[in-house]
N, C-alpha and C positions, 0 to 999 in steps of 0.2 A: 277109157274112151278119150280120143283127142279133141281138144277144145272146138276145136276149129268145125266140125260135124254136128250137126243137130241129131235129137235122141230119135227113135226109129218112130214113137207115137207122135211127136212133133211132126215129121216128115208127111208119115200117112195122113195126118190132121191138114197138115197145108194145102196136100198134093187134092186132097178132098173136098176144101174148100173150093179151089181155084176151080176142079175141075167142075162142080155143081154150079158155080158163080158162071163160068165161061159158057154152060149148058145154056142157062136163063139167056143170058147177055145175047146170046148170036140166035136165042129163039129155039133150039131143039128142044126144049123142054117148056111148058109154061109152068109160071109161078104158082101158081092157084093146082097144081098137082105135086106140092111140096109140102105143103102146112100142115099142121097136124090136128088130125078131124078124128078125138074118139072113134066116134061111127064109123067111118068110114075104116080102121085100122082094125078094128075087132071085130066089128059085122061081115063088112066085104074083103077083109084079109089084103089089106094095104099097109103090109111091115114095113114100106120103105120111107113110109112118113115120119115113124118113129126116129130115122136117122139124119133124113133129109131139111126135117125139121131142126134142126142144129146148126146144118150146115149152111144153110141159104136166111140172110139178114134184112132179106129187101135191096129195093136199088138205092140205091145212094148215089146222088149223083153230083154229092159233094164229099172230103175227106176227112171229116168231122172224125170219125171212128175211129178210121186209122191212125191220126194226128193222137188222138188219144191211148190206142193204145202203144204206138210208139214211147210215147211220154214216161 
């Protein structure tokens, strides 16, 4: 594999974030139908918590994180 190319779960992983971050940010989606609620994933059959819940960190409306994980 050429250096230069990220690995293919890197890729899916980013393109996953941005795209669930970009969801929140512009409003299509609310935050509070992300998190991850037992009940609500096993009772009423909301499997997408289980992944959503990974992907979405809250708003940040500073770079604190990033800065970090840059580092």
């Amino acid at each position: 594999m050429p250096p230069d190319r990220l690995p293919v779960v890197t890729t899916i992983h980013l393109i996953s974030l941005l795209a669930v971050n970009c969801a929140v940010l512009f409003k299509f989606v609310d935050e509070y139908h992300l998190y991850y609620n037992p009940h609500l994933v096993y009772s009423q059959g909301q499997v997408w918590r289980l992944v959503t819940s990974l992907l979405y960190h809250g708003h940040r409306k500073d770079f604190n994180l990033l800065v970090k994980l840059s580092l």
